[in-house]
GUKE-448558 format. One record per residue (C-alpha): x, y, z; residue number from 1; residue in one letter. Coordinates in steps of 0.1 Angstrom, whole numbers. Layout:
N
{x = X&y = Y&z = Z&k = NUM&r = A}
...
//
This chain:
372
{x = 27&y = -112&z = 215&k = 1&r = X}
{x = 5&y = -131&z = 194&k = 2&r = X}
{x = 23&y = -168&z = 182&k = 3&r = X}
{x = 19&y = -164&z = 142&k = 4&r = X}
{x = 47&y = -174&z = 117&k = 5&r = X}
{x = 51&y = -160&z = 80&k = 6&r = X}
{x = 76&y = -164&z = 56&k = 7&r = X}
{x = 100&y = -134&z = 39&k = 8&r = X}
{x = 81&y = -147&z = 6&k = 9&r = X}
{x = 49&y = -141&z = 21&k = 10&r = X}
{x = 54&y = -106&z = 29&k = 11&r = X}
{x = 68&y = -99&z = 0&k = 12&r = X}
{x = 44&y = -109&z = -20&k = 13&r = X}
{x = 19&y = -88&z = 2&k = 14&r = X}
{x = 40&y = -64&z = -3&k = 15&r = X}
{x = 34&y = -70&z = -38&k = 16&r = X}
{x = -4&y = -66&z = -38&k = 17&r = X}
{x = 0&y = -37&z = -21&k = 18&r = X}
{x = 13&y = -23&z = -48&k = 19&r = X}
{x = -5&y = -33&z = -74&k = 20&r = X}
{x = -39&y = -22&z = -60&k = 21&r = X}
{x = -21&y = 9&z = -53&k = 22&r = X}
{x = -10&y = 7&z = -91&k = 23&r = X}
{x = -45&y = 4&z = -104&k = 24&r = X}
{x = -66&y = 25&z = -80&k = 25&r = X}
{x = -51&y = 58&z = -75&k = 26&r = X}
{x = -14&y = 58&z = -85&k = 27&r = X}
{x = -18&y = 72&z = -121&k = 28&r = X}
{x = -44&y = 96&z = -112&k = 29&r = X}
{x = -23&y = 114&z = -84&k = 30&r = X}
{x = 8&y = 110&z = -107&k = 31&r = X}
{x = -2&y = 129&z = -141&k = 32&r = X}
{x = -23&y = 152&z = -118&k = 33&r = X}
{x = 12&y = 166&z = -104&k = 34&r = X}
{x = 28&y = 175&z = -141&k = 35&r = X}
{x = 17&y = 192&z = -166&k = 36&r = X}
{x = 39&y = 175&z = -190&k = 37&r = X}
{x = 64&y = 144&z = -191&k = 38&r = X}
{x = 56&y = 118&z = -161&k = 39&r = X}
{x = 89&y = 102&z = -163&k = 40&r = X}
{x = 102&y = 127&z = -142&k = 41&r = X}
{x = 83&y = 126&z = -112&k = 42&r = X}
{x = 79&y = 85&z = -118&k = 43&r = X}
{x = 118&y = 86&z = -111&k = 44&r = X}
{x = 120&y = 107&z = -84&k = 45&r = X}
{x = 92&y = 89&z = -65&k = 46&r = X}
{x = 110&y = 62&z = -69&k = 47&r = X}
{x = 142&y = 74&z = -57&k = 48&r = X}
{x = 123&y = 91&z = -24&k = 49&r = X}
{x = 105&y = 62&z = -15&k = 50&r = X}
{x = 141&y = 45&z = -7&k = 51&r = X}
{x = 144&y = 65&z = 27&k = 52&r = X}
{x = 114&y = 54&z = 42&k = 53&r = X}
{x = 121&y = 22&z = 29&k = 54&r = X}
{x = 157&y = 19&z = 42&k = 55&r = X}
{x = 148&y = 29&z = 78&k = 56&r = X}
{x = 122&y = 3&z = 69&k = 57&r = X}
{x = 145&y = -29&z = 68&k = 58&r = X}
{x = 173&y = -15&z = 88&k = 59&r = X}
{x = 145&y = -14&z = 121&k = 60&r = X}
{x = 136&y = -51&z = 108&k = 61&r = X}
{x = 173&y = -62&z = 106&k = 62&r = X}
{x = 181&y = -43&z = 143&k = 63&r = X}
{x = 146&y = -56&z = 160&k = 64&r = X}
{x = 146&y = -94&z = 148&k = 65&r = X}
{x = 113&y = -110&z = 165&k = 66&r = X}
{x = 101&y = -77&z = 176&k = 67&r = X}
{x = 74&y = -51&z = 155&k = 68&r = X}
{x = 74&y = -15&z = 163&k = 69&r = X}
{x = 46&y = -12&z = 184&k = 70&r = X}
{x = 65&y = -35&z = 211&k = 71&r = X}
{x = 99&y = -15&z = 204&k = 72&r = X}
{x = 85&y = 17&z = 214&k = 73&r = X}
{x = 71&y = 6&z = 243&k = 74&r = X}
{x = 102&y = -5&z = 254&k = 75&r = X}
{x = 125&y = 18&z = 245&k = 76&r = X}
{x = 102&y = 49&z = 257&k = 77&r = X}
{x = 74&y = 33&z = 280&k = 78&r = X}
{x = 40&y = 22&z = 274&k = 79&r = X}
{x = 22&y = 52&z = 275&k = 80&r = X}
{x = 45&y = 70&z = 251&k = 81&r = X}
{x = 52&y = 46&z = 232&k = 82&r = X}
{x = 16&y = 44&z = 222&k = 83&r = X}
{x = 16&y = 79&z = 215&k = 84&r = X}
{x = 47&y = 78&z = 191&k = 85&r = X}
{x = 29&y = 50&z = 171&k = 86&r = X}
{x = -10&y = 57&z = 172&k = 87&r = X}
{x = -5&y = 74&z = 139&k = 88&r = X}
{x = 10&y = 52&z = 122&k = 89&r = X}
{x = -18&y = 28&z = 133&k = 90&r = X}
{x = -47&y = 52&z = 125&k = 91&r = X}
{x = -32&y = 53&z = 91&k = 92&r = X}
{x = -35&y = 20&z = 91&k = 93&r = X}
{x = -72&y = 18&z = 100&k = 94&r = X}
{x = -82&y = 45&z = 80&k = 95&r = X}
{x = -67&y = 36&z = 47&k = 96&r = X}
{x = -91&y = 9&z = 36&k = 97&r = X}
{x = -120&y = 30&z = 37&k = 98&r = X}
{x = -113&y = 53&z = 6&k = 99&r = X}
{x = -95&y = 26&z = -12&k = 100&r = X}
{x = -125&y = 4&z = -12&k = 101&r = X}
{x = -141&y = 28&z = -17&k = 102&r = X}
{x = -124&y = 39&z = -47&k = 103&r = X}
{x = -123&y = 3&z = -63&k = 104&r = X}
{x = -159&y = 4&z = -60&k = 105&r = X}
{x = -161&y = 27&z = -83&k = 106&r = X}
{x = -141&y = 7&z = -107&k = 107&r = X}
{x = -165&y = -14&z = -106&k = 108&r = X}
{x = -198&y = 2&z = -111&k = 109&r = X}
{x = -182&y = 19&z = -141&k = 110&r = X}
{x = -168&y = -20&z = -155&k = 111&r = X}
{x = -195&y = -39&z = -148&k = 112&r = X}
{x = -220&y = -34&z = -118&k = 113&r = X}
{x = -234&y = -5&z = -131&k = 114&r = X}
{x = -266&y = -4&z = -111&k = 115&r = X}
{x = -255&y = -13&z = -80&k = 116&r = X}
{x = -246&y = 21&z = -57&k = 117&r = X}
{x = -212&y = 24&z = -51&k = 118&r = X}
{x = -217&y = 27&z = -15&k = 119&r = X}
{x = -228&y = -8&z = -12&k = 120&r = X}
{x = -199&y = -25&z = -29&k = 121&r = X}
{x = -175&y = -10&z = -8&k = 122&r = X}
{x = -190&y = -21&z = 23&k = 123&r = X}
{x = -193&y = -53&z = 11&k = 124&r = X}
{x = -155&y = -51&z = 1&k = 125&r = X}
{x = -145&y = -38&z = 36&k = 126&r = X}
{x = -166&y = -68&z = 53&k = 127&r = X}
{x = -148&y = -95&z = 33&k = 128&r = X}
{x = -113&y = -78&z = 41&k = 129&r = X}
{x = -123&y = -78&z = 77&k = 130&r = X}
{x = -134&y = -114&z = 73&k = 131&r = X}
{x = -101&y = -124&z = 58&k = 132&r = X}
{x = -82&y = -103&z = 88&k = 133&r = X}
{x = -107&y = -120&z = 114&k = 134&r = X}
{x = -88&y = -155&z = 103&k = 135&r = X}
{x = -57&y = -141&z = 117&k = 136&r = X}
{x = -19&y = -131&z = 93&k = 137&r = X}
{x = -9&y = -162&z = 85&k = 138&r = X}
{x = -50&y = -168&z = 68&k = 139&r = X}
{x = -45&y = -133&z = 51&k = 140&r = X}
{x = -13&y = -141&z = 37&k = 141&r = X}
{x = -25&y = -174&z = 24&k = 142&r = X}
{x = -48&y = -158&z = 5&k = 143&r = X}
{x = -27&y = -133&z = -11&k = 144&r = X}
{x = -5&y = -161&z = -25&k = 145&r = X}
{x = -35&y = -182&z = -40&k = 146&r = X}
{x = -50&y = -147&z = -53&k = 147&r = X}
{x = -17&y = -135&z = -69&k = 148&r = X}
{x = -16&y = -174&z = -89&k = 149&r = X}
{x = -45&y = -156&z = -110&k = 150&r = X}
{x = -33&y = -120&z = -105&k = 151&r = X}
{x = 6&y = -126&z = -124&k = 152&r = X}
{x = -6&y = -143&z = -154&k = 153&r = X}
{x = -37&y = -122&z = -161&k = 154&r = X}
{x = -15&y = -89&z = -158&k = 155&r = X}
{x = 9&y = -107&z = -180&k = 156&r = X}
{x = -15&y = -112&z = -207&k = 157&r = X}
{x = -39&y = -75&z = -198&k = 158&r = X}
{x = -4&y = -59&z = -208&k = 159&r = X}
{x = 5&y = -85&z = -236&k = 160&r = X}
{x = -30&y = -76&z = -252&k = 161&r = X}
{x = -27&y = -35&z = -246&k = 162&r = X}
{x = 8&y = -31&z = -265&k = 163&r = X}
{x = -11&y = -32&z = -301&k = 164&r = X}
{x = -25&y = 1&z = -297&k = 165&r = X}
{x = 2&y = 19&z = -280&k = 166&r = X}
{x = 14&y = 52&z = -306&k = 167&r = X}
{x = 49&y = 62&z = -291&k = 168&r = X}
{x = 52&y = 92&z = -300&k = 169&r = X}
{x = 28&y = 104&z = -274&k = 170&r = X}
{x = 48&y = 96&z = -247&k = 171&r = X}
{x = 74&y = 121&z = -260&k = 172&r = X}
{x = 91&y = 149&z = -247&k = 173&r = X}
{x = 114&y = 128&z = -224&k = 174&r = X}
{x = 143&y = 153&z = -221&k = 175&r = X}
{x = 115&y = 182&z = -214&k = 176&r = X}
{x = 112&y = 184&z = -179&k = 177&r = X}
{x = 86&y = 200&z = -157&k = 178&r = X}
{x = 96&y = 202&z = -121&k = 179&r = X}
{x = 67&y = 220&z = -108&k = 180&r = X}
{x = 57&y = 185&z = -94&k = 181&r = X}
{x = 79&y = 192&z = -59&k = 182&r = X}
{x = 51&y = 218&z = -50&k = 183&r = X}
{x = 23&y = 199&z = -57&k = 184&r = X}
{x = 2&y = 176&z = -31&k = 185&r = X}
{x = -7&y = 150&z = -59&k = 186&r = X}
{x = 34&y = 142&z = -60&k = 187&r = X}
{x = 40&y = 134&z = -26&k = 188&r = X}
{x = 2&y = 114&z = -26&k = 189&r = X}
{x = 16&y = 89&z = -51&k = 190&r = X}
{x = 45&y = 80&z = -28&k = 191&r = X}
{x = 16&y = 58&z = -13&k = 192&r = X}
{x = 20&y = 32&z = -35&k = 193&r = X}
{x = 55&y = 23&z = -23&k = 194&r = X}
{x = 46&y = 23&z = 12&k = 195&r = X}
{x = 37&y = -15&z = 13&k = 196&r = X}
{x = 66&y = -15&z = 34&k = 197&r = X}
{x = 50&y = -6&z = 64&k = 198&r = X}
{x = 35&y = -40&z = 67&k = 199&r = X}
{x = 69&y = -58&z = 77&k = 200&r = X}
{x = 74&y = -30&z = 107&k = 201&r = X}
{x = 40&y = -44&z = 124&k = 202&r = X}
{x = 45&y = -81&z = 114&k = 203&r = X}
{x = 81&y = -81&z = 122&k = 204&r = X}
{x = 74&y = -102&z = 153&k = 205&r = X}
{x = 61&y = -128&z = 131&k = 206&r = X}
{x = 89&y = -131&z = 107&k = 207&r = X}
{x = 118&y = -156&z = 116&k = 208&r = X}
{x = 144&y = -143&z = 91&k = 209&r = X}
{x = 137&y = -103&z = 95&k = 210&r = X}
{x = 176&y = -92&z = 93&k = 211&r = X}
{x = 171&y = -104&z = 58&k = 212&r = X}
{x = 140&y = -81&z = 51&k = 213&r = X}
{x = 161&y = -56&z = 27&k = 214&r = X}
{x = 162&y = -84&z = 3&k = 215&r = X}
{x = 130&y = -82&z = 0&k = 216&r = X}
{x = 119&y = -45&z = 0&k = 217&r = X}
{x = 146&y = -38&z = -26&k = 218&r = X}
{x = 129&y = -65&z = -49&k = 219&r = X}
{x = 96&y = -52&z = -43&k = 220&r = X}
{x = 107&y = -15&z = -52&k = 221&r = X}
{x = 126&y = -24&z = -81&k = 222&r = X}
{x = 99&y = -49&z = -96&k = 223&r = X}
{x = 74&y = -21&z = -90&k = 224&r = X}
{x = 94&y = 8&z = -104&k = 225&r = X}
{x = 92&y = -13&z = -139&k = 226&r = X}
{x = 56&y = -19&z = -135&k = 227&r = X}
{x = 49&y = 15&z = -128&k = 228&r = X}
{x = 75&y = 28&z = -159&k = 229&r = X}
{x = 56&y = 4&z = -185&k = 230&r = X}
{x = 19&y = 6&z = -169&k = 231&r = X}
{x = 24&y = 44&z = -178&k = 232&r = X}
{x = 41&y = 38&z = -210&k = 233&r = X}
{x = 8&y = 17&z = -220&k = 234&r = X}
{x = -16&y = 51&z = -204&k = 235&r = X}
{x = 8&y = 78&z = -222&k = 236&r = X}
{x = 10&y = 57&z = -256&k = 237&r = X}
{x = -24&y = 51&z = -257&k = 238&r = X}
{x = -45&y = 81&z = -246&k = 239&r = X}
{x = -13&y = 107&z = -243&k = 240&r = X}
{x = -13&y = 129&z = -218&k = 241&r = X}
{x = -35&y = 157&z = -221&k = 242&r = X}
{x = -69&y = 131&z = -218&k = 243&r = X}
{x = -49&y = 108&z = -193&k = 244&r = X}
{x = -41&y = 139&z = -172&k = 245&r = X}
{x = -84&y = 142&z = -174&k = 246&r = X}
{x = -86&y = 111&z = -152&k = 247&r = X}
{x = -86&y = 97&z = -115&k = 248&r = X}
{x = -81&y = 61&z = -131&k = 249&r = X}
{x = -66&y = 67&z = -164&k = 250&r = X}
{x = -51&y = 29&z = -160&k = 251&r = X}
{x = -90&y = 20&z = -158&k = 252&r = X}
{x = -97&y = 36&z = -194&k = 253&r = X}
{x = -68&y = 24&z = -209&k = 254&r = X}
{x = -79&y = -15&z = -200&k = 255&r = X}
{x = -111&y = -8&z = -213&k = 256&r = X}
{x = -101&y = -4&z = -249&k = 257&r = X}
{x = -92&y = -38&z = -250&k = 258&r = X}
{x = -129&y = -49&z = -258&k = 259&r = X}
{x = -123&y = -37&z = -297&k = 260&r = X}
{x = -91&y = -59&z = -295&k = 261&r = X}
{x = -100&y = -95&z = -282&k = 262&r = X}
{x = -129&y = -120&z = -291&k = 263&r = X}
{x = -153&y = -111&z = -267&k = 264&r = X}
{x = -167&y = -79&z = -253&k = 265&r = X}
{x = -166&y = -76&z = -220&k = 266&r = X}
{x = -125&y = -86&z = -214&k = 267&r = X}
{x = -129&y = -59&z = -190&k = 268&r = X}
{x = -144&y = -76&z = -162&k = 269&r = X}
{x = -108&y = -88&z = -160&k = 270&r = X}
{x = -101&y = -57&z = -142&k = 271&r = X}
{x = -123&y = -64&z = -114&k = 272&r = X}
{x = -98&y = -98&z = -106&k = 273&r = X}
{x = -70&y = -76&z = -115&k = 274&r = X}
{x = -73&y = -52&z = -91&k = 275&r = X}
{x = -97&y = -66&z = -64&k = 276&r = X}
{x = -82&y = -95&z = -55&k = 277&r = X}
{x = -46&y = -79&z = -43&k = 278&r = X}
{x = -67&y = -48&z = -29&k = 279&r = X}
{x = -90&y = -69&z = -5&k = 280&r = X}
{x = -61&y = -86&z = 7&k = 281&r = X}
{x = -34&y = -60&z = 11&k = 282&r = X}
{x = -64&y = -40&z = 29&k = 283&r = X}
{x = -71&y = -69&z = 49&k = 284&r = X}
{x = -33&y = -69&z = 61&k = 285&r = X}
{x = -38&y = -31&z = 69&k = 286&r = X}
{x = -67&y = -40&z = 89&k = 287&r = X}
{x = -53&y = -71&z = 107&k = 288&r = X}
{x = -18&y = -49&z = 112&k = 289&r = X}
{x = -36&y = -19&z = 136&k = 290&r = X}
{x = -57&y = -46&z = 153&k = 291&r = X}
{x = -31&y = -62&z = 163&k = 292&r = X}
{x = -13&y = -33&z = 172&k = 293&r = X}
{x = -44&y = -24&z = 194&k = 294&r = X}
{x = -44&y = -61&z = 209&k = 295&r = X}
{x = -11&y = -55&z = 218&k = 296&r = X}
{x = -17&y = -20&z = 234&k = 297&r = X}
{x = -44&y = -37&z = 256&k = 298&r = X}
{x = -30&y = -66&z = 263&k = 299&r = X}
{x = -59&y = -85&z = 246&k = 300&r = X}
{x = -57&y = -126&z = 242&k = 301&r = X}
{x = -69&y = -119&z = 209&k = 302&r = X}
{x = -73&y = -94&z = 184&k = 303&r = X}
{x = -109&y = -104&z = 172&k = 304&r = X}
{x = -129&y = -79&z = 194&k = 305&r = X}
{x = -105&y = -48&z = 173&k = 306&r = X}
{x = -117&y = -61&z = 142&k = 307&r = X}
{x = -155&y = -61&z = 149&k = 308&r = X}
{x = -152&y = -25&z = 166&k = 309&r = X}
{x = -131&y = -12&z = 136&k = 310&r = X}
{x = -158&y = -27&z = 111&k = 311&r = X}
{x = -190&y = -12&z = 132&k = 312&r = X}
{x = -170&y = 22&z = 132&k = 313&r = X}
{x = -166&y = 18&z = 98&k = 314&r = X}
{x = -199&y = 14&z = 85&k = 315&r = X}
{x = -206&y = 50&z = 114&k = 316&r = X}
{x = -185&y = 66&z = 90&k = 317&r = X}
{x = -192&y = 52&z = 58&k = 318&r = X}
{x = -217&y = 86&z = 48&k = 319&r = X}
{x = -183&y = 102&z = 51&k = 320&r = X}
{x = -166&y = 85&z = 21&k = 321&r = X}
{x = -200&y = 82&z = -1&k = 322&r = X}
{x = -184&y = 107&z = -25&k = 323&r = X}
{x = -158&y = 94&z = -49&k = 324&r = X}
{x = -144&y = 126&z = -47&k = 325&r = X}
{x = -143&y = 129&z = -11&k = 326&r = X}
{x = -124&y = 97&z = -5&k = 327&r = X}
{x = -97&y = 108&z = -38&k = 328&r = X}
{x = -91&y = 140&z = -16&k = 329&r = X}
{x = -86&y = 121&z = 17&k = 330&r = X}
{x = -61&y = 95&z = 1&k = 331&r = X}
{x = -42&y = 123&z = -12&k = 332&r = X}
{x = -38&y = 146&z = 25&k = 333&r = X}
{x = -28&y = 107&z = 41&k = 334&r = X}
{x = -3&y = 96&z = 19&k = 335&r = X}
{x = 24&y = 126&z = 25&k = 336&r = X}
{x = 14&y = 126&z = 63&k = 337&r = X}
{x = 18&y = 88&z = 63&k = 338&r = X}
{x = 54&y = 93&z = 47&k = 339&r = X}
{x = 63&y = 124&z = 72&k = 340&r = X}
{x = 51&y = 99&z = 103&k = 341&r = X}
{x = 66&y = 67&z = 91&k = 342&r = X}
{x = 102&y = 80&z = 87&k = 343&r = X}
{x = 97&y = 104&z = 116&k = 344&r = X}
{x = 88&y = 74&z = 141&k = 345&r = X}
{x = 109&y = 48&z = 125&k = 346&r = X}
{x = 140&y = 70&z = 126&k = 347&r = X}
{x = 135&y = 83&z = 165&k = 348&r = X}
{x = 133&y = 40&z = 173&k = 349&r = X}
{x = 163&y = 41&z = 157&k = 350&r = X}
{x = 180&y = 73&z = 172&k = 351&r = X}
{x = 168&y = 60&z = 206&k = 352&r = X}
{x = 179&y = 25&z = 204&k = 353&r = X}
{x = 215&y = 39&z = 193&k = 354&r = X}
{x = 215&y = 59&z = 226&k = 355&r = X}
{x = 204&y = 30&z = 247&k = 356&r = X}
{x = 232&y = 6&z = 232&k = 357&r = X}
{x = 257&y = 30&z = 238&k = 358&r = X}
{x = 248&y = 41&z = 273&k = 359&r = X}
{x = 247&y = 5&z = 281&k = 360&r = X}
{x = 277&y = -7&z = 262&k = 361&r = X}
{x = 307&y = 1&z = 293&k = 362&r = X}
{x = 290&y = -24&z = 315&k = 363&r = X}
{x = 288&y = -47&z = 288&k = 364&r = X}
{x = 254&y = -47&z = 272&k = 365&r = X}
{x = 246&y = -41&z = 236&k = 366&r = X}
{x = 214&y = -37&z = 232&k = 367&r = X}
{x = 205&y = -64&z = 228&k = 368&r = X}
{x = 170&y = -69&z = 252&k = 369&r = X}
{x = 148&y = -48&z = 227&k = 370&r = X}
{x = 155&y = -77&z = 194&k = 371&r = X}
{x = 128&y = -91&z = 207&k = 372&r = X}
//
């Protein structure tokens, strides 16, 4: 509906930042929540989960060329129900941004702004992201790739600098394994991270090479299951687990200990480009993803209007996600509903559209009216 053009690189590479706020902000802190001991185990097994979702992911991309999934469940159930079948999805959308800014506002009090009430940076944080989404996709992703020119090589050397420290032997027992991680809510919360492939099923319509989009979430997901394996090997080496089991950010506290390494004190303002540059733009793609998808619903020229609504409601409801705490809680009910709605909605398109190809397929059709 809306005329905007990025390329498989672009997504990706939001895809990307996605991650790596996701890395930074909460995925650690859910992660050595859900074990008592040895991480590796539910590090793997995240991993391996987050390849359903992911697959229904690229194989709706690869059957609905030129077409994202807002428009292909309108026309495979209607318009009314085919809002219904995706609000959530969009609402999780919407509502993710809040609690994640929230959250890397408090990484930066605690680095740097230490006087300034958490409350405030957030906003400001959400305003900028909705600025960046008011440009349009194309702007956001723009501005992902000149943030992640800084973002590659200051990891690069953030992880260079933290290997000194690192005692090995903490990170042991590896063939110990404690499984009581399937019960817990943290475990299925830290499947968020990997969920950056939700972006490609709402900007599908403006990719030009979508049947290749596999490519591209398996790169993403592998890159980021080694990022994830040696960002916890720094945390576990470092602190071990008992104290980094003791925080929400323990990828936060391990950085820090880099000011007794380097030439100058305060090497961890770093952290606030490390982190907040991919998370103001991957939030601005969740934000610019359910406008759209509301544009679309309403048949709006343009999804500006959305945007200033959904930052005025925002602001309503920031008293709600004052608490640090409060917002930790709510990221970690959304992520395993997220998950459950994602492959639930993804898989009916797909169920449905089977049914509609073969029903049509004696009198010659195949299908193909719904690839956009």
């Amino acid at each position: 509906m809306y005329r905007e053009e990025i390329s498989m690189i672009q997504i990706g590479l939001l895809m990307g930042s996605f991650f790596v706020s996701g890395a930074g902000l909460y995925y650690h802190g859910f992660l050595l929540h859900s074990v008592a001991y040895n991480p590796w185990a539910p590090l793997l097994s995240g991993v391996a989960l987050s390849l359903i979702p992911s697959a229904l992911a690229w194989r709706f991309c690869a059957r609905f060329p030129r077409d994202n999934i807002v428009g292909v469940a309108q026309k495979l159930t209607g318009r009314w129900l085919g809002i219904i079948i995706t609000l959530p999805l969009v609402l999780f959308h919407l509502a993710l941004p809040w609690p994640v800014f929230r959250i890397a506002a408090e990484l930066l009090v605690d680095v740097h702004l230490n006087q300034t009430p958490p409350i405030v940076l957030s906003t400001v944080l959400l305003a900028i992201a909705c600025w960046i989404a008011l440009m349009g996709t194309e702007v956001v992703t723009r501005t992902n790739d000149e943030h992640l020119v800084i973002i590659f090589p200051l990891t690069v050397v953030m992880f260079y600098l933290s290997i000194a420290d690192i005692r090995p032997e903490l990170a042991l027992p590896v063939t110990q394994f404690d499984f009581s991680y399937w019960g817990r809510l943290d475990f299925y919360a830290s499947l968020m991270v990997f969920f950056g492939f939700s972006l490609p099923l709402f900007l599908n319509d403006a990719l030009g090479h979508s049947k290749k989009m596999y490519w591209v979430i398996l790169v993403v997901t592998i890159i980021g299951a080694f990022y994830l394996l040696f960002s916890l090997f720094l945390i576990i080496g470092t602190l071990g687990m008992e104290m980094a089991s003791s925080f929400e950010q323990p990828l936060k506290v391990k950085m820090t200990t880099l000011r007794q390494m380097v030439f100058f004190e305060r090497v961890d303002i770093f952290l606030v480009l490390l982190w907040m540059f991919p998370t103001t733009t991957a939030m601005g793609a969740m934000i610019v993803t359910g406008a759209r998808a509301v544009g679309q619903w309403l048949n709006l020229a343009n999804y500006h209007p959305v945007i200033y609504v959904y930052f005025v409601i925002a602001l309503l409801a920031r008293p709600w996600f004052e608490a640090f705490q409060q917002s930790t809680q709510f990221l970690r009910w959304l992520g395993p509903f997220w998950g459950v709605f994602m492959i639930a909605t993804v898989g009916l398109l797909l169920i449905l559209a089977r049914f509609r190809r073969e029903k049509t397929a004696p009198s010659g059709g195949t299908g193909g009216e719904h690839n956009g």
